[in-house]
C-alpha positions in Angstrom: 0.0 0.0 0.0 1.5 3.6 -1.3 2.8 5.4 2.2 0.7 8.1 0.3 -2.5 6.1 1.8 -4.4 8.2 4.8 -4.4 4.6 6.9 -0.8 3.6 6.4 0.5 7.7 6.7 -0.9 8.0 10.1 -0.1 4.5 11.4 3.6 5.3 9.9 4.1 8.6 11.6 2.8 7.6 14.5 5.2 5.3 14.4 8.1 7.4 13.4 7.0 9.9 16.2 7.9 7.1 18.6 11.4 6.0 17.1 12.3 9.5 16.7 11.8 9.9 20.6 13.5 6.8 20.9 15.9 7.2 18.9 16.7 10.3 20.9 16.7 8.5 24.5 19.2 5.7 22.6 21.9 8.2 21.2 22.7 9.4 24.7 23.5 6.0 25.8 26.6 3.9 24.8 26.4 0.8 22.9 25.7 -1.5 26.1 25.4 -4.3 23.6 29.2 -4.3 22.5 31.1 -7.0 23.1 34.5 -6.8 25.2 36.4 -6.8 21.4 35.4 -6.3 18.4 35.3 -8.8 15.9 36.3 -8.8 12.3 33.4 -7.5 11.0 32.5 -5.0 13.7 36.3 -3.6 13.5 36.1 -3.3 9.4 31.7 -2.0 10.1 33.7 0.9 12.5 36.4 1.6 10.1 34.5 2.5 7.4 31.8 4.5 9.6 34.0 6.7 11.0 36.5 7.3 8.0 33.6 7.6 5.4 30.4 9.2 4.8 28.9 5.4 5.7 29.0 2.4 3.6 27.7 1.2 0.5 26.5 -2.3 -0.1 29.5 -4.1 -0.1 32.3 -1.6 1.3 32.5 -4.0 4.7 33.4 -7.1 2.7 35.6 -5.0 0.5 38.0 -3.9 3.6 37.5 -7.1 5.1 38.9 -8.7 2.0 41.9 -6.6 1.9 42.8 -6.2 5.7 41.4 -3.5 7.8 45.0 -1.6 8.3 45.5 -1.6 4.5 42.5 -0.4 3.7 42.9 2.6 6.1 46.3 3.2 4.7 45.2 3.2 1.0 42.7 5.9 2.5 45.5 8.0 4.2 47.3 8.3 0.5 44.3 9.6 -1.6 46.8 10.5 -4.7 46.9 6.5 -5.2 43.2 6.4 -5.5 41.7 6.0 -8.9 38.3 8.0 -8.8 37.1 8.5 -12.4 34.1 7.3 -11.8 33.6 10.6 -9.8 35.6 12.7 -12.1 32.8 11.5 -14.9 29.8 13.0 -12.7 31.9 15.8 -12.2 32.7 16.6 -16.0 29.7 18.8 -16.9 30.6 21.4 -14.0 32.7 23.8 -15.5 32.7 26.3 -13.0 34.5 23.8 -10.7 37.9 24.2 -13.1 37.4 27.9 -13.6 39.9 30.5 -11.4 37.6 33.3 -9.8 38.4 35.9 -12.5 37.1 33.4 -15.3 33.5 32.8 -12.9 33.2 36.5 -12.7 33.6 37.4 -16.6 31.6 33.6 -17.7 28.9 34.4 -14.9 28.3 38.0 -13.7 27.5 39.3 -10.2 25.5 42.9 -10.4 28.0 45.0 -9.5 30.2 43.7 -13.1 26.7 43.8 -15.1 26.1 48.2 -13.7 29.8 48.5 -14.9 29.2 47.4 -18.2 25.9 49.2 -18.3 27.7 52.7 -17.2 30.2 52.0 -20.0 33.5 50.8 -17.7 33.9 47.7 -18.5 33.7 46.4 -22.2 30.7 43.7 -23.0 31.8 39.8 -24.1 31.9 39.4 -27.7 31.1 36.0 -27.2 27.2 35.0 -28.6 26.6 33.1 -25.2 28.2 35.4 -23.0 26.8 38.5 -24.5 23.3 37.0 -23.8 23.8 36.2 -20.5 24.8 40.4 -19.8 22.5 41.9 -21.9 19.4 39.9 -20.2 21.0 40.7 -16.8 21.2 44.5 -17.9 17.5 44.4 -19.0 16.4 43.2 -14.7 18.2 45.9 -14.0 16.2 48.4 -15.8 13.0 46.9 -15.0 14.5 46.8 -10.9 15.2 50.1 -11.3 12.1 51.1 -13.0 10.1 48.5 -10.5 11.3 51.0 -7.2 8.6 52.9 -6.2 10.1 56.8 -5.3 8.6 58.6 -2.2 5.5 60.9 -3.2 6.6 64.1 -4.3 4.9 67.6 -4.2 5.2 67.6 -7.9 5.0 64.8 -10.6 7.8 64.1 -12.9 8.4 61.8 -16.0 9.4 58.5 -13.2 6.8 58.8 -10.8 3.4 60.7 -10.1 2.6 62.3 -7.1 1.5 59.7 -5.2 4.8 57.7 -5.5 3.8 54.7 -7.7 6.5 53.0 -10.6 7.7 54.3 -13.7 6.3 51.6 -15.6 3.2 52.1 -17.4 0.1 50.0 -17.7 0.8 49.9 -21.9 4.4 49.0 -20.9 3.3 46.1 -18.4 0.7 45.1 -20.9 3.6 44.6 -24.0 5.9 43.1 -21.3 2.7 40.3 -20.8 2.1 40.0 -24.3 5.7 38.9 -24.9 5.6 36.5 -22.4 2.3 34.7 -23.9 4.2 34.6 -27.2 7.2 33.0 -25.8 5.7 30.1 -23.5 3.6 29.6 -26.9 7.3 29.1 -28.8 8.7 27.1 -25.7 6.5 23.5 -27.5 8.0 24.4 -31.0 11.5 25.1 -29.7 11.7 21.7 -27.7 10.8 19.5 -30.9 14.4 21.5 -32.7 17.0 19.3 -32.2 19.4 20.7 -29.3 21.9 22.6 -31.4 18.9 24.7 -33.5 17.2 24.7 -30.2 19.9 26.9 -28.3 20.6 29.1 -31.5 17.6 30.1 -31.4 17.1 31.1 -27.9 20.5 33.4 -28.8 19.3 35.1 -31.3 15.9 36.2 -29.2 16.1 39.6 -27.2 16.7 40.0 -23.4 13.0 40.1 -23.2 12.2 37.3 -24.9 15.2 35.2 -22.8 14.1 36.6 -19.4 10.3 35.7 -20.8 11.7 32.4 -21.8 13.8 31.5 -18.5 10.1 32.4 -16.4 8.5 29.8 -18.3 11.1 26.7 -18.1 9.7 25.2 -14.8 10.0 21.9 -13.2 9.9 19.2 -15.9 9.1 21.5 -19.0 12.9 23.2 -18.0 14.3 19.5 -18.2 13.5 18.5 -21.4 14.2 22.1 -22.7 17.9 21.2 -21.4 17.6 17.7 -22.5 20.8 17.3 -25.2 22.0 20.5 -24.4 26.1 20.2 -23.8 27.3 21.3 -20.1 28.2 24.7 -21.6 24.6 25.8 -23.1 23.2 24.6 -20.2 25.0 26.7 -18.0 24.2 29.8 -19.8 20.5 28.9 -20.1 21.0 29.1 -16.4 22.8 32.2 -16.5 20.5 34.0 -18.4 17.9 33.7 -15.3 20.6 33.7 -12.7 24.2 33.6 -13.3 25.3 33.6 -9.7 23.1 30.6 -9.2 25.3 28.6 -11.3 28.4 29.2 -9.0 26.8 28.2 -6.4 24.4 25.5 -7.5 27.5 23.4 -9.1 29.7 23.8 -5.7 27.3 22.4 -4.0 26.4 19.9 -6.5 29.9 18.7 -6.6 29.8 18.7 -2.9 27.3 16.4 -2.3 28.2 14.2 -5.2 32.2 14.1 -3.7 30.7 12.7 -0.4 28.5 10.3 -2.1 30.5 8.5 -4.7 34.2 9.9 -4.2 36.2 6.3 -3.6 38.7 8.5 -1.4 36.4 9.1 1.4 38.8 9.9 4.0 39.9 13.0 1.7 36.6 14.1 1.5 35.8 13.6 5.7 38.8 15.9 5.9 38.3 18.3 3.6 34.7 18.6 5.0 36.1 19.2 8.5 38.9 21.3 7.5 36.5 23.3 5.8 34.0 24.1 8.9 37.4 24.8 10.6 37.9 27.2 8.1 34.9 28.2 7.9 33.4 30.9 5.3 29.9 31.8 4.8 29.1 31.8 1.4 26.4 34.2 1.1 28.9 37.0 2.2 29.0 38.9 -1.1 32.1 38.0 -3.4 32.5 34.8 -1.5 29.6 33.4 -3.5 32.4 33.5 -6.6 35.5 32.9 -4.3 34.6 29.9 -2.3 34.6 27.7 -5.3 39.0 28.3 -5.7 38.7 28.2 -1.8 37.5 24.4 -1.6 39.6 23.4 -4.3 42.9 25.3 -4.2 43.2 26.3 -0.1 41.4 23.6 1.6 41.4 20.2 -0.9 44.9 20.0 -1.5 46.3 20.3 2.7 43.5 18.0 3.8 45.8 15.5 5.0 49.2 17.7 4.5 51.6 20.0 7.3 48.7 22.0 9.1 51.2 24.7 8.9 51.0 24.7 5.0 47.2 24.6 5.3 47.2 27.8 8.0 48.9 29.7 5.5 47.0 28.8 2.5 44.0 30.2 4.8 45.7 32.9 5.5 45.9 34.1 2.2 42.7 32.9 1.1 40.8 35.5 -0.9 37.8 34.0 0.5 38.9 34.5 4.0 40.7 37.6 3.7 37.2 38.6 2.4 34.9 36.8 4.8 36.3 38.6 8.3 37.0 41.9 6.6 41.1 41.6 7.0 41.5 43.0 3.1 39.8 46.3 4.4 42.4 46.5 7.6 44.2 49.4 8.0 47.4 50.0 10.6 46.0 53.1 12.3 49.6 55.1 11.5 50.0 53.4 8.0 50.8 55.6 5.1 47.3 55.3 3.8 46.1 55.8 7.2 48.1 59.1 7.4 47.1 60.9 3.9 43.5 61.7 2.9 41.4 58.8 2.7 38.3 58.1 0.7 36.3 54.8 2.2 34.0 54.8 4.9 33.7 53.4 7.5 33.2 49.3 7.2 30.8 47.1 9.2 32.6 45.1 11.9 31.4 42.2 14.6 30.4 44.1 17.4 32.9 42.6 19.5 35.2 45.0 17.1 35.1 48.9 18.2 36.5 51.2 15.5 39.9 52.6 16.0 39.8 56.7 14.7 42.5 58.2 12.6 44.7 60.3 14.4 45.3 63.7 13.3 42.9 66.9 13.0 40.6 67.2 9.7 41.6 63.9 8.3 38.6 61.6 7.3 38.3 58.3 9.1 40.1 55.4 7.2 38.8 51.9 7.4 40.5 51.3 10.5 41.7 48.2 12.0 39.6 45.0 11.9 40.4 42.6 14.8 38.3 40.1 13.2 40.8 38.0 11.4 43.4 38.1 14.1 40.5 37.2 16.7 39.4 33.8 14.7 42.9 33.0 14.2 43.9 32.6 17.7 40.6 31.2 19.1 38.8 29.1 16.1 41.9 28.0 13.9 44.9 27.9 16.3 45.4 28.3 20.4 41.1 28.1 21.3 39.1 30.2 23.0 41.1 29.3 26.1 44.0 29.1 24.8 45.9 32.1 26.8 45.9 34.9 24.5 44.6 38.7 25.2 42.2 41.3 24.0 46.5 43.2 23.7 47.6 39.9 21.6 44.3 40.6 19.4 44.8 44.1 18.3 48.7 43.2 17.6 48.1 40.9 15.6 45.4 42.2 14.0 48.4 45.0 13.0 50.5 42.4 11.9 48.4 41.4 9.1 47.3 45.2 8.0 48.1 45.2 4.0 47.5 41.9 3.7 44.4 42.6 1.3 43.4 41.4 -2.3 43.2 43.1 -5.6 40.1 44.1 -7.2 38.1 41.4 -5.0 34.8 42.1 -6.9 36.2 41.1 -10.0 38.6 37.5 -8.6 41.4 39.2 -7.8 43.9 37.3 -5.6 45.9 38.1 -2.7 48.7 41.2 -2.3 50.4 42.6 0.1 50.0 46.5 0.4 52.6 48.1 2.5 51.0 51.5 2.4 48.2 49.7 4.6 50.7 48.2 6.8 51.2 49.6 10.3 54.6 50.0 11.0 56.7 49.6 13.9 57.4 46.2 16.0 54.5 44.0 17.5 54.8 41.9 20.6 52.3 38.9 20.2 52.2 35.9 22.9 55.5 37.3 24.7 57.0 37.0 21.5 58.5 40.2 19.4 58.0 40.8 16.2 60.4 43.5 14.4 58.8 45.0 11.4 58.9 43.5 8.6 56.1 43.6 6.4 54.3 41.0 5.3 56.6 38.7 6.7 55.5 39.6 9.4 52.5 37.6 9.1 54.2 34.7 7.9 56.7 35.2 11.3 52.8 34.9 13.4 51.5 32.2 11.4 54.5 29.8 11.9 54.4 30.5 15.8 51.1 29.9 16.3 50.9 26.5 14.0 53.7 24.8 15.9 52.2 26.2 19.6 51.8 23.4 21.6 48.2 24.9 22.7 47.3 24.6 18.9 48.7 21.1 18.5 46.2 20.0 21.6 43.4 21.8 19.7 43.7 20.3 16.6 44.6 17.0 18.1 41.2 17.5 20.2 39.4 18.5 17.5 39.8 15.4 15.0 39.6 12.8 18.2 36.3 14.7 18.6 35.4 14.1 15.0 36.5 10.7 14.7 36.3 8.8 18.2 33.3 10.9 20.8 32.3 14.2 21.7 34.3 14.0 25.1 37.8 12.3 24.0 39.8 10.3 26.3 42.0 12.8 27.3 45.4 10.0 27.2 44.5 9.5 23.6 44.1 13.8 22.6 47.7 13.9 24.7 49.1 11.1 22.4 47.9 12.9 19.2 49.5 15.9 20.5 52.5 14.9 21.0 52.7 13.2 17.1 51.5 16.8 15.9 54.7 18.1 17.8 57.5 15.4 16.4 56.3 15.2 13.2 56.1 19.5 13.0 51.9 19.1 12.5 51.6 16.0 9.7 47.8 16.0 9.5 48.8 12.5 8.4 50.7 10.8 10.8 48.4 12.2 13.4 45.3 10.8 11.9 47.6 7.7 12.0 48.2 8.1 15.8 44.7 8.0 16.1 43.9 5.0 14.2 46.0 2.9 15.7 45.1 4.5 19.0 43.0 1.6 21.5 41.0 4.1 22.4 39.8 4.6 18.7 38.5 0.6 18.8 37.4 0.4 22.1 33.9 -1.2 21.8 32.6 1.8 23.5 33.2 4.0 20.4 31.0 1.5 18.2 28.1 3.2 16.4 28.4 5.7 19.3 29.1 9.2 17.3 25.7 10.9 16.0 25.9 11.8 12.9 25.0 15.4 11.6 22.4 16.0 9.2 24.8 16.2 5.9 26.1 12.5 7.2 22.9 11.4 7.8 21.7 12.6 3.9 24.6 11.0 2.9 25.0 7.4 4.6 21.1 7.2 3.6 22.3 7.6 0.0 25.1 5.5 0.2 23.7 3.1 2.2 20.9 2.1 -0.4 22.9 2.0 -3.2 21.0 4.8 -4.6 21.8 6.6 -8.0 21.8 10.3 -7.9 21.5 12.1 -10.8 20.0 15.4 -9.5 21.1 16.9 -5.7 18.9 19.6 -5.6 16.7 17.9 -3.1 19.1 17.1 -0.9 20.5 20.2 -0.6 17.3 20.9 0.6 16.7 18.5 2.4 20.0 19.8 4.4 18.4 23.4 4.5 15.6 21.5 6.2 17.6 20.1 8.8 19.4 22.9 9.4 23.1 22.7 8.1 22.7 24.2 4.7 25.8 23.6 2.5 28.7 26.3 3.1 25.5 28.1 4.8 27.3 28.6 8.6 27.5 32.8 8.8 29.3 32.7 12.0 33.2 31.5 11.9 32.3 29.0 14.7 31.6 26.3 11.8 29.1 23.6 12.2 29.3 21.8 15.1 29.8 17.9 15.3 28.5 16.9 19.0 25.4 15.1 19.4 23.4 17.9 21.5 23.2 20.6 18.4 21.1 17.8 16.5 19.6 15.5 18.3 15.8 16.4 19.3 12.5 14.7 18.5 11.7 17.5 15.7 15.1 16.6 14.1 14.9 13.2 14.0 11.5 13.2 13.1 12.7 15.0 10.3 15.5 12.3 9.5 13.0 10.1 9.5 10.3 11.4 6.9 13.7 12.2 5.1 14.5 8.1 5.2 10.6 7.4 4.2 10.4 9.7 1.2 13.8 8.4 -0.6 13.3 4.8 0.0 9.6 5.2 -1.7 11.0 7.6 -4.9 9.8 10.4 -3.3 13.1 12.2 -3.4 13.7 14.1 -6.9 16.8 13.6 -8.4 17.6 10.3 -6.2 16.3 6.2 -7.9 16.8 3.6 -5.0 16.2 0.2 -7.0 19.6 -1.6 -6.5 18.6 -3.1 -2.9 15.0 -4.0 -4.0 12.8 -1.2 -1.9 10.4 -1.2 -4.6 6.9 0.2 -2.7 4.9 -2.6 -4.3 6.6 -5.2 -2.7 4.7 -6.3 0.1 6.0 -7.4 3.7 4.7 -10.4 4.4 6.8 -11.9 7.2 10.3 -11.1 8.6 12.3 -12.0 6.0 12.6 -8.4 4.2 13.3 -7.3 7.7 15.7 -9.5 8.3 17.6 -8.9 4.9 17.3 -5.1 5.2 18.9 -5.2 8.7 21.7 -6.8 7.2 22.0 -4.8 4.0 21.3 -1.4 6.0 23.1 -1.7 9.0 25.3 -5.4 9.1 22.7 -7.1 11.4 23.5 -4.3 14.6 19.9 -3.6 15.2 18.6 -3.7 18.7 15.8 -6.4 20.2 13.9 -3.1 21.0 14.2 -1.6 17.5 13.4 -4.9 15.7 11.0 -5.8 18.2 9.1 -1.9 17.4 9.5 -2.3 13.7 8.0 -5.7 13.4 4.8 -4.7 15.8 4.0 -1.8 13.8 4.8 -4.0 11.1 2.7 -7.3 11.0 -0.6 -6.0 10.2 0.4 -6.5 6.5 0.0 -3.2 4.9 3.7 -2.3 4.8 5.5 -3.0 2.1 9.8 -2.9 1.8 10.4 0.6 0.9 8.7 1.1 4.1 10.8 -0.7 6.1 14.0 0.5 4.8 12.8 3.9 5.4 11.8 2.6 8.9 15.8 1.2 9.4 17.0 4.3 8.2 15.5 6.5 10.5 16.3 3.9 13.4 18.5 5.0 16.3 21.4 2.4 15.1 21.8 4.0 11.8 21.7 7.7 13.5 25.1 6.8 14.8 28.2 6.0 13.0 
């Protein structure tokens, strides 16, 4: 019976009301059930839980096959890892391969669009390209003539006296007119072949495109796309939205990296090195410059020197962007001292403005303590890690000038000396003579082989990898590897791994997973085929950790108690019900046979699905729940999978 079915939805949700709350009481706990060792398949089960995004059907036997301690080592050297099957999926996103200034000029923010509109920049001679600016200069005339002006005394030629738009009703009835004509064209244009198909949408006006673009919805936009190569596809979608392409195909490439990447490990750590890193990506130009961050700054030092990986950071355009350090400005700099011309930037309020000495000068941008603030107490030495509101503000001068060139339009990172304050700094006891931007370089260093940041790093990836409260021998151990080996993300991870502490029986299924490692076990887990994410980035909206979507600098957290309440799980849940049925867009679950009309007859599905889903480590009290709710006959196996999903074993990793 369809889970659409009034009957079988409430008996279901009642259901998945109780193992949500269930579930909840159960994650608290540790596994009770564990045995004093783990056996071979538990040990190989663990491995892969905690150095993947979750297994697919098969991965256990696979590691078992080839030795648990090879397989982890094969994981710890991703180079050696052939992953074209990932690289294929990946193939149509060209954004992912383009540097920032190549995103900018292929795919326009607003600010690049009123330049070439005002004459001072020079439009793309390119057919596609051109399209894509000339439909985004036509919003622009109709936002500007959409803004309604205050009423005025007198009426001019923009508004009447009482304040209302510029646009007239024979204007807004033409605009209407045009967009009849073109849905009416949208059934001729999708029997063209692909080629004449796009050609023709090139040679229509803005109008018609921006008309065109409002009409391509839901499955009519698919099969307009259908055949279309990864390039005219992307400027279809820039002619509606060009930003939306940046950030729809890093997101894309996220989720499908964490689904079907065969070097798992890399992409664990470049997930957590990101949200140590964090940058919000809605943060004006990092919307274009997070897409070089992932793949340039953050990809590459995943499981390199963390000093290496400090400095890349460092340097980021994204983050010099992000907390405002590219706008710093040493108080008695040279460009401090003479006339200047900005205002006055938005800071954290836990950043008060620092005036420009002198009488009659204007106000320069001032020194921003935000960068120098994260560094110490997100990236490096913690919140309690002994610094001062005096270490703050000196090193916040210690990376004055180090800002980026033309930001708006993808330019990189440069040092400007004239922004530089001069003079020595003392940081942490330690003083620093002045020496521009080595300076920074002379900080960075210190701080990455601090013993207080090789505990907090060390305490970090135990946290991610073994529980939310670390045994404090093993964190000491890691520390102590992060110190000989001057910070090898590597042979600290291997510390780890080796660690008794990591295979204790205790640490079994005992880490809750967060809502993107939830979405993406589920997916793996079921063998699924993805060929759209879009709904799973939702989904992840829906949950609460939207992709890259973290505004403060804190990151996303991994401990149980940000995620684990009866909403949230209920959440997880309906999540579990809706893919395992085809309800998810963009996601076919076939492989492990959860077709709907398939009915449930006795155990036996169960039985199988507990072992497919989660290797047989299913509690009497969860089996025992499912199989009540269960034997009145109406379920069927997409159902049940769904059910063992969103059951408090498969919560934890």
């Amino acid at each position: 019976m369809p889970i659409t079915h009034r009957s079988a939805f409430l008996t279901i949700t009642a259901f998945a009301i109780t193992l949500a709350v269930c579930t909840q009481v159960a994650i608290g706990k540790k596994q009770e059930s564990a045995s004093a060792q783990m056996d071979a398949r538990k040990r190989a089960a663990h491995a892969v839980n905690r150095l993947t995004f979750g297994p697919r059907p098969g991965d256990v036997d696979h590691v078992l096959a080839i030795g648990v301690d090879k397989w982890i080592e094969e994981q710890l050297h991703p180079d050696k890892i052939d992953d074209k099957t990932l690289d294929v999926r990946l193939a149509p996103f060209r954004t992912l391969r383009m540097d920032t200034r190549e995103l900018v000029e292929n795919f326009p923010p607003p600010q690049v669009i009123k330049a070439v509109k005002d004459g001072r920049m020079s439009m793309p001679s390119d057919p596609a390209k051109r399209a894509v600016y000339e439909a985004q200069m036509e919003r622009l005339d109709r936002k500007q003539d959409a803004k309604v002006e205050p009423a005025k005394s007198t009426s001019s030629d923009d508004t009447n006296a009482n304040g209302k738009s510029k646009v007239s009703d024979e204007e807004r009835q033409r605009r209407r007119e045009v967009r009849q004509d073109v849905s009416a064209q949208v059934e001729e244009l999708l029997d063209l072949p692909p080629e004449q198909r796009m050609k023709h949408v090139l040679k229509m006006s803005p109008e018609e495109q921006i008309a065109l673009s409002a009409s391509l919805k839901g499955e009519k936009g698919q099969a307009f796309a259908d055949g279309l190569s990864a390039q005219q596809r992307e400027t279809l979608m820039a002619i509606n939205n060009p930003q939306r392409v940046v950030v729809s195909e890093l997101t894309q490439a996220k989720l499908l990296r964490a689904i079907y990447s065969e070097r798992q490990l890399d992409e664990v750590m470049s997930d957590f090195w990101f949200n140590h890193f964090n940058v919000f990506i809605n943060k004006g130009a990092d919307r274009y410059l997070l897409t070089e961050y992932e793949r340039d700054v953050i990809r590459p030092h995943a499981l390199g020197r963390f000093e290496d990986l400090l400095v890349a950071t460092a340097k980021s355009p994204a983050m010099l962007f992000y907390l405002d350090n590219w706008l710093s400005v040493g108080p008695d700099s040279d460009l401090a001292r003479g006339v200047m011309q900005h205002a006055p930037h938005k800071r954290r309020s836990h950043v008060r403005p620092r005036p420009v000495a002198g009488k009659g000068k204007k106000k320069s941008n001032g020194l921003n303590e935000n960068y120098g603030r994260e560094l110490m107490e997100l990236h490096t030495l913690s919140v309690n890690g002994g610094y001062t509101q005096a270490d703050v503000t000196e090193v916040a001068k210690v990376f004055t000038g180090w800002t980026l060139a033309e930001p708006r339009k993808g330019g990189g990172f440069k040092f400007e000396p004239a922004m530089h304050e001069p003079g020595d700094k003392v940081v942490l006891g330690h003083r620093i003579k002045e020496n521009g931007e080595k300076e920074g370089m002379q900080v960075l260093r210190m701080l990455a082989r601090d013993p207080r940041t090789a505990r907090f790093i060390s305490l970090k990836l135990a946290t991610r990898f073994v529980s939310d409260e670390p045994p404090q021998a093993l964190v000491d151990r890691m520390t102590q590897t992060y110190l000989k080996k001057n910070g090898d993300i590597r042979e600290v991870l291997r510390t780890l791994f080796r660690s008794p502490e990591f295979w204790s029986p205790q640490t079994y299924r005992a880490k809750v997973k967060t809502p993107l490692e939830f979405i993406v076990s589920s997916v793996r887990a079921s063998g699924a085929d993805v060929t759209d994410t879009g709904a799973l980035a939702s989904q992840l909206n829906n949950m609460g950790m939207p992709l890259y979507g973290m505004q403060p600098p804190t990151g996303y957290s991994m401990k149980a108690d940000t995620w684990v309440n009866s909403s949230a799980l209920l959440g997880r849940m309906n999540f579990a019900l809706a893919m395992t049925a085809g309800k998810v867009k963009g996601v076919t679950v076939d492989s492990q046979g959860f077709a709907a009309s398939t009915p449930v007859g006795n155990n036996a599905v169960l039985a199988r699905f507990e072992s497919t889903l989660l290797g047989g480590d299913v509690s009497e009290q969860t089996h025992a729940t499912i199989v009540k709710q269960l034997n009145d006959g109406k379920a069927n196996s997409a159902m049940v999978a769904g059910l063992i999903l969103g059951s408090p074993e498969f919560q934890r990793r």
